[in-house]
N, CA and C atoms as an extended XYZ file, in Angstrom:
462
Properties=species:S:1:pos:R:3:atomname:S:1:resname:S:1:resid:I:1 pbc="F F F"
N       -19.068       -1.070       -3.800 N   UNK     1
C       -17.717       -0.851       -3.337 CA  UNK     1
C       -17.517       -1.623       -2.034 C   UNK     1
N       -16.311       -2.502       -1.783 N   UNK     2
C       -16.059       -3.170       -0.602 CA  UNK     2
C       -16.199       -1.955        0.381 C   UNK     2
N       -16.360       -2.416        1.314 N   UNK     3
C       -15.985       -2.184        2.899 CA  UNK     3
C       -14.721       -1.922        3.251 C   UNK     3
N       -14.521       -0.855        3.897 N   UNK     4
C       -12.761       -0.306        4.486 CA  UNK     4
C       -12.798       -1.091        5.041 C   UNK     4
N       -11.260       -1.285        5.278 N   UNK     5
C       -10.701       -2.188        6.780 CA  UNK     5
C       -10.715       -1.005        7.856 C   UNK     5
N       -10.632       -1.178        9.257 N   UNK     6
C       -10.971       -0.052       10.355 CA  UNK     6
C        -9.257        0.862       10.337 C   UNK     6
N        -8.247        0.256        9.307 N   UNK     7
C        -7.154        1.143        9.745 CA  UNK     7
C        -7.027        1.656        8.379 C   UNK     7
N        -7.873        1.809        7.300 N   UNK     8
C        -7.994        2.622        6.344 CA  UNK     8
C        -7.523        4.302        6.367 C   UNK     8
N        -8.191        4.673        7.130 N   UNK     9
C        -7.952        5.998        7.728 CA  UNK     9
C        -6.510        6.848        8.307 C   UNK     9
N        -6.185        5.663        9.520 N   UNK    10
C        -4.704        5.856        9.360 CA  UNK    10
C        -3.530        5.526        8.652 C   UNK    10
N        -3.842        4.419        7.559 N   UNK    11
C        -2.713        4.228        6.444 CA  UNK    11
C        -2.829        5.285        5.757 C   UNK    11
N        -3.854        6.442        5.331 N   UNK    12
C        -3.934        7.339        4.351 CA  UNK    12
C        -3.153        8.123        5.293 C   UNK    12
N        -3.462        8.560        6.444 N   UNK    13
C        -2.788        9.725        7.410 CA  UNK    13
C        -1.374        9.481        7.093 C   UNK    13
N        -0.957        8.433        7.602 N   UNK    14
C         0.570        8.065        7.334 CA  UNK    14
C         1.414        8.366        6.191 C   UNK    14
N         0.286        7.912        4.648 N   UNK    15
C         0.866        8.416        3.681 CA  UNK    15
C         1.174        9.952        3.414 C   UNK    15
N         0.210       10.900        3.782 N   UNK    16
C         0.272       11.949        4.091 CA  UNK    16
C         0.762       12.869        4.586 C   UNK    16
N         1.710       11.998        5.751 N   UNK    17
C         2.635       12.697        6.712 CA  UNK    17
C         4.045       12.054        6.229 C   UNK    17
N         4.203       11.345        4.981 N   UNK    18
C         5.467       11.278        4.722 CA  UNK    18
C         5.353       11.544        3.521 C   UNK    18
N         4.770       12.664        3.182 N   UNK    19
C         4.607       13.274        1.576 CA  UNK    19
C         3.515       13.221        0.461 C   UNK    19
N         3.021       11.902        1.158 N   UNK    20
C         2.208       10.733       -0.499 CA  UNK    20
C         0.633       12.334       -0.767 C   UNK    20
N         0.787       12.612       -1.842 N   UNK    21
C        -0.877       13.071       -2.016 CA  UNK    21
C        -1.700       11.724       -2.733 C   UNK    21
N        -3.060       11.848       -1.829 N   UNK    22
C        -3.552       10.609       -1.854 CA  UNK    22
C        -4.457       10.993       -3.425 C   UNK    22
N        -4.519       10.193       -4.427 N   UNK    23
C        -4.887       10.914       -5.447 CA  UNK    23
C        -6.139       10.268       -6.406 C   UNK    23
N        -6.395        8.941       -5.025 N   UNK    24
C        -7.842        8.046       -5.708 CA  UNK    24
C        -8.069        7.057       -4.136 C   UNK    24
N        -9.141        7.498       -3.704 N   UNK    25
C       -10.135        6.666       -2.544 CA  UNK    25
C       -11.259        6.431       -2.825 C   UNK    25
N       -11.204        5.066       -2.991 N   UNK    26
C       -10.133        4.264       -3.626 CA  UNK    26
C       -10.161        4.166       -5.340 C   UNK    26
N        -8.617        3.573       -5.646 N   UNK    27
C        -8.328        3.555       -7.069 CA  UNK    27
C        -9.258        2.429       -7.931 C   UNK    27
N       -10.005        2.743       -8.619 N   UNK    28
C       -10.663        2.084       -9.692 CA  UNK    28
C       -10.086        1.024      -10.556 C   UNK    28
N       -10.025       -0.036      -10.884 N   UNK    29
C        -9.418       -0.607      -12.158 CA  UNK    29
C       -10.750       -1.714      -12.898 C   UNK    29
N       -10.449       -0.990      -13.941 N   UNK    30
C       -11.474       -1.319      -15.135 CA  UNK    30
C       -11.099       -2.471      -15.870 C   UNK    30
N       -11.588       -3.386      -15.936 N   UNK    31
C       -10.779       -4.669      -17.110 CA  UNK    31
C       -11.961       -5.512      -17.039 C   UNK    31
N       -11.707       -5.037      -18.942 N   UNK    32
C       -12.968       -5.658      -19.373 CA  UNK    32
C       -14.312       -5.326      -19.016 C   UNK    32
N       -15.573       -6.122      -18.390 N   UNK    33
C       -16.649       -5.393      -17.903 CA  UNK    33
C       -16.532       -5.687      -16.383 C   UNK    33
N       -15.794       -5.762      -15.706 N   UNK    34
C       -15.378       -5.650      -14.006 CA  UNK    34
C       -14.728       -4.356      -13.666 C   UNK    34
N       -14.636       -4.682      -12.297 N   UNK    35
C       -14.564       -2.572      -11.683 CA  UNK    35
C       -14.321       -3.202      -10.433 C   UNK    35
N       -12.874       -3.505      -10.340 N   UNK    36
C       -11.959       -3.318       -8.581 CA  UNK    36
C       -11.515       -2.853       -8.326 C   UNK    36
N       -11.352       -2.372       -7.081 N   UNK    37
C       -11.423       -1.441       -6.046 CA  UNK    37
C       -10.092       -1.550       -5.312 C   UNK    37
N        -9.044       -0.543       -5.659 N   UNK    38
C        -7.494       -1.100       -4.707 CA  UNK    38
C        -7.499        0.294       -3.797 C   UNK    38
N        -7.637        0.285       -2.219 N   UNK    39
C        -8.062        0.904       -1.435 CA  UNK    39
C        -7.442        2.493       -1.336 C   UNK    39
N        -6.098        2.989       -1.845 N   UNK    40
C        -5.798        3.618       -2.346 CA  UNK    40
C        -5.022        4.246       -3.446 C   UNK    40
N        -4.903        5.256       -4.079 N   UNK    41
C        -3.403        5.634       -4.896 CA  UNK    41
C        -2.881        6.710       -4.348 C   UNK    41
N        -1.903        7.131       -4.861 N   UNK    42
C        -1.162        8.020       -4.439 CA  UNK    42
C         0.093        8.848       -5.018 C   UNK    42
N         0.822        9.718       -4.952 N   UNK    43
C         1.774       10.332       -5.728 CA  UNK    43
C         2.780       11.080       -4.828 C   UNK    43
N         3.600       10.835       -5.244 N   UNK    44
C         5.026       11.286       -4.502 CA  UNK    44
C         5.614       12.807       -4.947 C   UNK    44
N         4.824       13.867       -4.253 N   UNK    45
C         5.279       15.327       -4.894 CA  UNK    45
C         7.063       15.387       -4.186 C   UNK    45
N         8.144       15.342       -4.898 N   UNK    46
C         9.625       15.345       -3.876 CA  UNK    46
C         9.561       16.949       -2.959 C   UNK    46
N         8.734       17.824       -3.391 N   UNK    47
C         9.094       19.235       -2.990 CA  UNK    47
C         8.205       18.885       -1.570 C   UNK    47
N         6.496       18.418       -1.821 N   UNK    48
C         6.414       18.303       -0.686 CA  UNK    48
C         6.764       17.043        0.314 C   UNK    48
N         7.293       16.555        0.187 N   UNK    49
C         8.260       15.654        0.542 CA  UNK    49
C         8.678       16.080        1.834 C   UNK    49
N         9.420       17.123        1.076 N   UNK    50
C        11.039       17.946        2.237 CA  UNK    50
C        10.320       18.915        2.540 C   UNK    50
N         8.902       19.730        2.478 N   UNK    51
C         8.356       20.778        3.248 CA  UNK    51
C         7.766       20.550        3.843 C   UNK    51
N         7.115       18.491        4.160 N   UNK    52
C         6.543       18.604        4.763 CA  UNK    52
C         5.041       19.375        4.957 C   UNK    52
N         4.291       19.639        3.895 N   UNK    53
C         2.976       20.705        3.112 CA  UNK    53
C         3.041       20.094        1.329 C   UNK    53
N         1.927       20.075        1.571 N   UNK    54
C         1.709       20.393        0.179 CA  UNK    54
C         1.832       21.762       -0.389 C   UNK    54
N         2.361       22.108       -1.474 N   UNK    55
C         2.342       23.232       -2.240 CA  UNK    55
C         1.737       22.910       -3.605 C   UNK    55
N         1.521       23.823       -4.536 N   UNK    56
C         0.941       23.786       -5.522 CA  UNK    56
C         2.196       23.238       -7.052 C   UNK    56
N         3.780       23.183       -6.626 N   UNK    57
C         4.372       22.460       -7.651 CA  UNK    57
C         4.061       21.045       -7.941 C   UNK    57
N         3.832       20.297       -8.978 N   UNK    58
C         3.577       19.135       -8.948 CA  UNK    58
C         5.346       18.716       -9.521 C   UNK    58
N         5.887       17.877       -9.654 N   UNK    59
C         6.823       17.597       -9.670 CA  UNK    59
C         7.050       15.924       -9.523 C   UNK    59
N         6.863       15.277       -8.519 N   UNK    60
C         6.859       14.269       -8.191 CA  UNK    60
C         6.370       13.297       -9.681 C   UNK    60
N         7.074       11.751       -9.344 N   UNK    61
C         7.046       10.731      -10.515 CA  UNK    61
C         6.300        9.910      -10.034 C   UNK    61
N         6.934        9.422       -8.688 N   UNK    62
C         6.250        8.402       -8.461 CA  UNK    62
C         4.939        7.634       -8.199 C   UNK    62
N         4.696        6.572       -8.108 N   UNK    63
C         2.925        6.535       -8.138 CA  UNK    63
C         2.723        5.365       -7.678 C   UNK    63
N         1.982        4.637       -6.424 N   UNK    64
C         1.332        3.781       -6.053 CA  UNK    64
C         0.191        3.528       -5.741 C   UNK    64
N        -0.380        2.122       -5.764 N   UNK    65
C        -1.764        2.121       -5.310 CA  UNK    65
C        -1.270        1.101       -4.096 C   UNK    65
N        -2.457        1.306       -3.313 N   UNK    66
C        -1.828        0.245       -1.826 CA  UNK    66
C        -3.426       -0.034       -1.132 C   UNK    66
N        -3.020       -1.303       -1.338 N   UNK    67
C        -4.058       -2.198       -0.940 CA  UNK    67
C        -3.626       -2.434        0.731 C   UNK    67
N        -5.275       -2.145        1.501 N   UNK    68
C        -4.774       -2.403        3.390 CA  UNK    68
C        -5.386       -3.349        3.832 C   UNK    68
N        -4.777       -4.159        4.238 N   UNK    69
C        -5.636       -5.377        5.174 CA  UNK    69
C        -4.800       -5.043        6.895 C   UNK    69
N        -5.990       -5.349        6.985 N   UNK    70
C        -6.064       -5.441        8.578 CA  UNK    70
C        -5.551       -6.810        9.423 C   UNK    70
N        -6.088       -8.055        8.655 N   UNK    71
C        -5.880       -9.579        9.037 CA  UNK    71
C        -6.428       -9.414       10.512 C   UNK    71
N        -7.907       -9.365       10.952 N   UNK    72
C        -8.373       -9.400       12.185 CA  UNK    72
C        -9.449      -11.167       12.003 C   UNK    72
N        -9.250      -11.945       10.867 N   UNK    73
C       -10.107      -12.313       10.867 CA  UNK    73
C        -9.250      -13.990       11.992 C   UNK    73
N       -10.499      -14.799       11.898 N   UNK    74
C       -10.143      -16.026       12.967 CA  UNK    74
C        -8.478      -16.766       12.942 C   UNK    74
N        -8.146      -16.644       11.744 N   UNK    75
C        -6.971      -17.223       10.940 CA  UNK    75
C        -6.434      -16.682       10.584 C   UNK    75
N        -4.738      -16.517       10.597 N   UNK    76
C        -4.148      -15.251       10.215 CA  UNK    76
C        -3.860      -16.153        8.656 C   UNK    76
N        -3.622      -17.270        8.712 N   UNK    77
C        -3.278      -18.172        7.187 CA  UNK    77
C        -4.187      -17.730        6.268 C   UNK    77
N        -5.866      -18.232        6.725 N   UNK    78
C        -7.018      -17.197        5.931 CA  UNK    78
C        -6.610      -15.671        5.469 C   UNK    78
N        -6.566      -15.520        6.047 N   UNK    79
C        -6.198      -13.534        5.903 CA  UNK    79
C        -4.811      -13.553        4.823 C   UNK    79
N        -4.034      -14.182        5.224 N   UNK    80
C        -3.148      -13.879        4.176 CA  UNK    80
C        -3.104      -14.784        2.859 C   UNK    80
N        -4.255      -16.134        2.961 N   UNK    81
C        -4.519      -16.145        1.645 CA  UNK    81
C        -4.826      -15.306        0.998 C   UNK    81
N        -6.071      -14.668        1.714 N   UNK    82
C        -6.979      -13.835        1.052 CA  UNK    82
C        -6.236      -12.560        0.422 C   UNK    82
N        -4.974      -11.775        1.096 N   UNK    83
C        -4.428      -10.964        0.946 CA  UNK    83
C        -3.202      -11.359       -0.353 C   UNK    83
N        -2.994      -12.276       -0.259 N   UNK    84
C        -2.114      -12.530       -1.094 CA  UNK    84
C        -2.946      -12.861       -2.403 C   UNK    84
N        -4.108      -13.227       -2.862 N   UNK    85
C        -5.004      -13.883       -4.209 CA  UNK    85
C        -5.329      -12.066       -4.583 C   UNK    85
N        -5.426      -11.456       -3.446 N   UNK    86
C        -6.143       -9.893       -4.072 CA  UNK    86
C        -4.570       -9.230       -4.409 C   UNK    86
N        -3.579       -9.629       -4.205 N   UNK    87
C        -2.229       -8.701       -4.392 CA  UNK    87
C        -1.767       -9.408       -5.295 C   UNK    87
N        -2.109      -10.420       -6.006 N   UNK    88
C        -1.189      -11.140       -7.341 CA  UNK    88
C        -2.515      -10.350       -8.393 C   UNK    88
N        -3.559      -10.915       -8.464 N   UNK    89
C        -4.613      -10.105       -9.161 CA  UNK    89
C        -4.667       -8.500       -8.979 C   UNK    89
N        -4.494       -7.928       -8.533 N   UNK    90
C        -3.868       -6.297       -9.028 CA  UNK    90
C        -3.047       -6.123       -9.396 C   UNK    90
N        -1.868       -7.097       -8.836 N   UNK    91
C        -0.894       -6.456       -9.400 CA  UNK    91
C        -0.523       -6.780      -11.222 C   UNK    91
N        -1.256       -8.278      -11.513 N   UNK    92
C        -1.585       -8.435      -12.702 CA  UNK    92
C        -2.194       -7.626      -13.512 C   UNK    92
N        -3.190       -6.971      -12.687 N   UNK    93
C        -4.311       -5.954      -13.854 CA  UNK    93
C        -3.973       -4.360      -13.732 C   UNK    93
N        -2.475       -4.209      -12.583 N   UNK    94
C        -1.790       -3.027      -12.609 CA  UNK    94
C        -1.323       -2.851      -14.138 C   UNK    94
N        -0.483       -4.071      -14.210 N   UNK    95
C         0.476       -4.398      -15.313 CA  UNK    95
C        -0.015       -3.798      -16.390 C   UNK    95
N        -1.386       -4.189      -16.857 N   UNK    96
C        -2.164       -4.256      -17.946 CA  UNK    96
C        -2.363       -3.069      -18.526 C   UNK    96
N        -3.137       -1.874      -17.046 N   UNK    97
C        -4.156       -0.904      -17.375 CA  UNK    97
C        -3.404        0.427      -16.639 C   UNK    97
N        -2.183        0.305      -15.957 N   UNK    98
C        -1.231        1.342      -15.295 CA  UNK    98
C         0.051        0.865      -15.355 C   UNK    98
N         1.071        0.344      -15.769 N   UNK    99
C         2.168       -0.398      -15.515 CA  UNK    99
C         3.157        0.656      -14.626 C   UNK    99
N         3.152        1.571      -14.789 N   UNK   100
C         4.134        2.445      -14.217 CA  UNK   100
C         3.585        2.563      -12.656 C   UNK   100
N         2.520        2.293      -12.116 N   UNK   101
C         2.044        2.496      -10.887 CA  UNK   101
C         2.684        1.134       -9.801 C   UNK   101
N         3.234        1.633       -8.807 N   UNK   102
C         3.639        0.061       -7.889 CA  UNK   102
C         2.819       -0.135       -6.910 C   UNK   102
N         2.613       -1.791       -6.393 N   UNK   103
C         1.432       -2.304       -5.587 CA  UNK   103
C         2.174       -2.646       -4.454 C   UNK   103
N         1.399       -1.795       -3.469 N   UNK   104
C         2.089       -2.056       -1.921 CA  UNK   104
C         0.719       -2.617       -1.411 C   UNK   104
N         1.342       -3.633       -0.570 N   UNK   105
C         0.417       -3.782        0.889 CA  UNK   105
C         0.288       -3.672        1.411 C   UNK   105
N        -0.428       -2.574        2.335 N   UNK   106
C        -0.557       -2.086        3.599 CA  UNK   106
C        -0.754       -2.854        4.793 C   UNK   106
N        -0.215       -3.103        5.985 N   UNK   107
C        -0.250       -3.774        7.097 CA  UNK   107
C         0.163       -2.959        7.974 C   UNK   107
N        -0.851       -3.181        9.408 N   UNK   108
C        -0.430       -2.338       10.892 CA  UNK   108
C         1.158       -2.957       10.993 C   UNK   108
N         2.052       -2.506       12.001 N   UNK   109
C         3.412       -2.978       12.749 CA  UNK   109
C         3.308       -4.391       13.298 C   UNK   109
N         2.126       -4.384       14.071 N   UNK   110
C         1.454       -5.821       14.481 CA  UNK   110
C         1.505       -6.869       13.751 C   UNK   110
N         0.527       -6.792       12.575 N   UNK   111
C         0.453       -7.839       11.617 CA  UNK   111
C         1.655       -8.103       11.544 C   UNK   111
N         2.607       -7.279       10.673 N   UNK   112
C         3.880       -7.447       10.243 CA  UNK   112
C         5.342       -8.355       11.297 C   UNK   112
N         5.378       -7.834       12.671 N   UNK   113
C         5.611       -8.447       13.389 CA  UNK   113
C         5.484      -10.245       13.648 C   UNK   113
N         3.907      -10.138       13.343 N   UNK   114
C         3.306      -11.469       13.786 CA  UNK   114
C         3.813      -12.192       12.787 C   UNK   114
N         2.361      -12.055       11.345 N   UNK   115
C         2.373      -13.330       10.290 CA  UNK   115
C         3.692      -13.491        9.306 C   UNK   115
N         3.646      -12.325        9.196 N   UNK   116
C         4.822      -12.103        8.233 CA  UNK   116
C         6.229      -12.148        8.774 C   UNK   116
N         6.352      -12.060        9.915 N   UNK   117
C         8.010      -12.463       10.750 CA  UNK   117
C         8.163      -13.829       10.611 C   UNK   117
N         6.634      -14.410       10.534 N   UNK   118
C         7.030      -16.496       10.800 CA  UNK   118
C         7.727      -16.610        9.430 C   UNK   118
N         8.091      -17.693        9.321 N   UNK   119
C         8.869      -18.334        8.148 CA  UNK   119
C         7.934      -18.333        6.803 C   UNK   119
N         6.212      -18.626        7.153 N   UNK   120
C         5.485      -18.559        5.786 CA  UNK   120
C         5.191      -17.456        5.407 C   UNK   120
N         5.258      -16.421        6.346 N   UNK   121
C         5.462      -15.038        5.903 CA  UNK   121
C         6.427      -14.603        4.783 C   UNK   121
N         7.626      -14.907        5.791 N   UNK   122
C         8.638      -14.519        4.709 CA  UNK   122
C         9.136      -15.367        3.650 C   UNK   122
N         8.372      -16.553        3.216 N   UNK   123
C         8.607      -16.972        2.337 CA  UNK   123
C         7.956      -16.293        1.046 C   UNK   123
N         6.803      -15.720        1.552 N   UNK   124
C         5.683      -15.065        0.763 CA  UNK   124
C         6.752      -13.907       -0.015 C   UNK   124
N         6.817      -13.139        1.045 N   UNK   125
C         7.469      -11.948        0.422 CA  UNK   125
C         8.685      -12.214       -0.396 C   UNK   125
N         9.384      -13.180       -0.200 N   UNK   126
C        10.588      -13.786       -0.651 CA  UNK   126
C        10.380      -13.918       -2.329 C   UNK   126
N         8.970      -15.230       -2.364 N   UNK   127
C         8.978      -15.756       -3.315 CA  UNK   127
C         8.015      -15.235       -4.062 C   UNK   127
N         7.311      -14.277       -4.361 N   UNK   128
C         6.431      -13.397       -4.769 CA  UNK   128
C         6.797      -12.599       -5.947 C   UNK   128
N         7.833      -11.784       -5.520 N   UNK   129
C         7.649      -10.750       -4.787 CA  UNK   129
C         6.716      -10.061       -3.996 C   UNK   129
N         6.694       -9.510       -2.958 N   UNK   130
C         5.649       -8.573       -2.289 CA  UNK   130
C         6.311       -7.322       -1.785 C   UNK   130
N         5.520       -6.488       -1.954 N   UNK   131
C         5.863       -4.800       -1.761 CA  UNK   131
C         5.191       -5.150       -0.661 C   UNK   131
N         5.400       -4.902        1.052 N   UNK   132
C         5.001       -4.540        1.564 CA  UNK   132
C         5.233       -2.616        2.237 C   UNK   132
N         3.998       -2.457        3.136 N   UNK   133
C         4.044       -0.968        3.964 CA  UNK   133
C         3.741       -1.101        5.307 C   UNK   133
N         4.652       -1.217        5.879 N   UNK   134
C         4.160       -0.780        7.089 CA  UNK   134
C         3.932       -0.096        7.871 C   UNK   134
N         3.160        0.373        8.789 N   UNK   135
C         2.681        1.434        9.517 CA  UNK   135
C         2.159        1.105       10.587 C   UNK   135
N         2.858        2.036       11.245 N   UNK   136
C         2.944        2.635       13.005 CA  UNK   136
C         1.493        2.940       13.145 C   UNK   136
N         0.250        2.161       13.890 N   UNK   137
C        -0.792        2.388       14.503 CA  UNK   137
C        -0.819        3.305       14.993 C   UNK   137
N        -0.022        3.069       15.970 N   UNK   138
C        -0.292        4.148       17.239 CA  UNK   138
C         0.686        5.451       17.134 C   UNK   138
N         1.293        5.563       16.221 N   UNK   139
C         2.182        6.613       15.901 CA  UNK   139
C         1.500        6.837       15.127 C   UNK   139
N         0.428        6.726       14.038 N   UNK   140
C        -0.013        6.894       12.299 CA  UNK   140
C         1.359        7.392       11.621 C   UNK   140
N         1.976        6.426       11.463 N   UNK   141
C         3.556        6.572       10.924 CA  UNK   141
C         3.645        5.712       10.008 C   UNK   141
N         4.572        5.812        8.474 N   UNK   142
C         5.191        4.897        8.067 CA  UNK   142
C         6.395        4.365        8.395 C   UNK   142
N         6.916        3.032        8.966 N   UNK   143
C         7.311        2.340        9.490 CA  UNK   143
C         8.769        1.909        8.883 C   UNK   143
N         7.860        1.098        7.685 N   UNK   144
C         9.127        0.470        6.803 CA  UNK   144
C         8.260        0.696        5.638 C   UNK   144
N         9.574        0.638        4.362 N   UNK   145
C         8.585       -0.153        2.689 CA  UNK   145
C         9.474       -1.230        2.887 C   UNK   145
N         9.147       -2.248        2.414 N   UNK   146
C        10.006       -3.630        2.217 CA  UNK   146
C         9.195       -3.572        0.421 C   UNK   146
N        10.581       -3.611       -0.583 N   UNK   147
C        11.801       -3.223       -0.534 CA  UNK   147
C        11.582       -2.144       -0.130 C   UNK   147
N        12.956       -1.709        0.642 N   UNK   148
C        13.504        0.086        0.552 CA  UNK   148
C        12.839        0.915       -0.451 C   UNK   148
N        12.392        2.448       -0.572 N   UNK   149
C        11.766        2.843       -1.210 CA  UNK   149
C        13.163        3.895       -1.365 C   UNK   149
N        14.126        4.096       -2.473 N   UNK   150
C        14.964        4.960       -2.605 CA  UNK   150
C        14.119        6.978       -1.947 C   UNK   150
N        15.446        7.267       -1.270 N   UNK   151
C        15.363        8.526       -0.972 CA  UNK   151
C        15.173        9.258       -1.894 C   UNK   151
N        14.514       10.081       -1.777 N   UNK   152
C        14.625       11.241       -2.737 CA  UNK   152
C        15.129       12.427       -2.729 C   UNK   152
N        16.735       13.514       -3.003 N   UNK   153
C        16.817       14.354       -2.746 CA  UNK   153
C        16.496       15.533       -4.120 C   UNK   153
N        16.416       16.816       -3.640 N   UNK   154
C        16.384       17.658       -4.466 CA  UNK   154
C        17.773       18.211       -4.863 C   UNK   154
């Protein structure tokens, strides 16, 4: 099994504190005789949502897995090759072996700010598509979804 990135921990917190039950660390995908590793999944209960707690109704539809990079390495271009070859390949073998599940990318506020504000950033996300997530470090907050992640009321 890869190695966490060091903000592993607080992207799960984050999901947590805006509802997500985390429901595979990390999610498995099987294809063929290979076995990769997408750093988490997760499920959207709407009840605990709005209580803020988990309770024991399950209810919730929704379902993601979310891959976290950190991008600490020498090159932020490196890093987001690298991030971008592992987010077309899941999200390909999402298709296959979960289709109903959506692929986010997890990134600190920082990253997001930085690589992804320049122009090859947002060309990425542009021309991709890319689900990104962002999250508040120092808050352990979710930030933004790019796209918008529709509200959910009861």
């Amino acid at each position: 099994m890869p190695q966490r990135d060091a903000i592993h921990n607080i992207i799960r917190q984050a999901l947590i504190k805006e509802g997500w039950e985390i429901t595979d660390d990390p999610y498995v995908i099987s294809y063929g005789e290979r076995f990769l590793f997408i750093d988490l999944a997760a499920r959207l209960d709407a009840l605990n949502a709005i209580a803020g707690r988990f309770i024991g109704a399950r209810r919730g539809s929704s379902r993601i897995a979310v891959e976290i990079k950190e991008f600490r390495g020498n090159s932020a271009i490196a890093d987001l090759e690298q991030a971008i070859g592992q987010y077309v390949l899941y999200r390909l073998l999402l298709k296959q072996v979960d289709p109903e599940r959506e692929l986010y990318l997890a990134v600190a506020d920082t990253t997001f700010d930085g690589i992804f504000s320049e122009p090859i950033g947002e060309l990425v996300m542009r021309e991709l598509p890319m689900k990104l997530l962002i999250v508040d470090i120092e808050a352990v907050e979710v930030k933004r979804w790019i796209p918008p992640r529709e509200s959910r009321t009861l």
